[in-house]
C-alpha positions in Angstrom: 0.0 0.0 0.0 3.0 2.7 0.5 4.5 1.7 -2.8 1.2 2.3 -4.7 0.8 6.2 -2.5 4.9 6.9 -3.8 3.7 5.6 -7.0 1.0 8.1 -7.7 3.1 11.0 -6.0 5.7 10.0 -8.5 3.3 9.9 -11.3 1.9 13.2 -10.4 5.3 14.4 -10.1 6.3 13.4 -13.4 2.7 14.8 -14.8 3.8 18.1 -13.2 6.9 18.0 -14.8 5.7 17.2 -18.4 3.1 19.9 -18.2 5.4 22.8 -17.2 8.3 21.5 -19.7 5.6 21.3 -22.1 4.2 25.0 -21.3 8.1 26.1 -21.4 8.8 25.1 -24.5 5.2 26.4 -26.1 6.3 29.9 -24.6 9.8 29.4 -25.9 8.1 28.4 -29.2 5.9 31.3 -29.7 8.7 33.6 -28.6 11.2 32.3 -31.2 8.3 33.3 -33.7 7.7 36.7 -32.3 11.0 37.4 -32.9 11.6 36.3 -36.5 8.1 37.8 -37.7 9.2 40.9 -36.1 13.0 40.5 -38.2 11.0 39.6 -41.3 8.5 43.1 -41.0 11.8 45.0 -40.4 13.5 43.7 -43.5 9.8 44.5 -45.3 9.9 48.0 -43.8 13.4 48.6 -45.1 13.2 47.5 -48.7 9.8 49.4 -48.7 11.9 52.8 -47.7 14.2 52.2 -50.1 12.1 51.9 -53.3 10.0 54.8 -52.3 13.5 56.5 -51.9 14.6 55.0 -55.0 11.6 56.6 -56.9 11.9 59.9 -55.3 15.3 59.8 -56.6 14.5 58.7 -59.9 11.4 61.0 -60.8 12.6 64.3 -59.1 16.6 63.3 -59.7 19.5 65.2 -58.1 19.8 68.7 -59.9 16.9 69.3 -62.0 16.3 66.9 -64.3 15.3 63.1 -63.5 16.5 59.8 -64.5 13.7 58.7 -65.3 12.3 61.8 -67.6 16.0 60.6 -69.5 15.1 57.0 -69.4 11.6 58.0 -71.2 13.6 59.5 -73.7 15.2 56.6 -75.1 11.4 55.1 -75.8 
């Protein structure tokens, strides 16, 4: 009769155990997503900010005339 009581404290033991392991690595899981969803908008953000600069550069151009107005030309 005391090995079956040690038994089920061991078995609840173990069930607490493989519940918060199990929680741990969900957190952990869900982190390691935050973070490369957040890496993945940066990049976004940054090649976004770069074409628009890209065609502010090419339609207004650096002294006067743009790129593109002599791009247009050739067509």
């Amino acid at each position: 009769m005391a090995k079956d009581k040690e038994n089920r404290k061991e078995d609840r033991a173990d069930k607490k155990d493989g519940r918060r392991s199990y929680k741990l690595d969900k957190i952990k899981a869900v982190t390691e997503k935050a973070l490369a969803t957040a890496k993945k908008r940066k990049s976004l953000v940054l090649l976004i900010v770069v074409g628009i600069a890209a065609y502010f550069i090419l339609t207004k151009g650096v002294g006067g005339g743009g790129l593109l107005d002599i791009v247009k030309g050739f067509f």
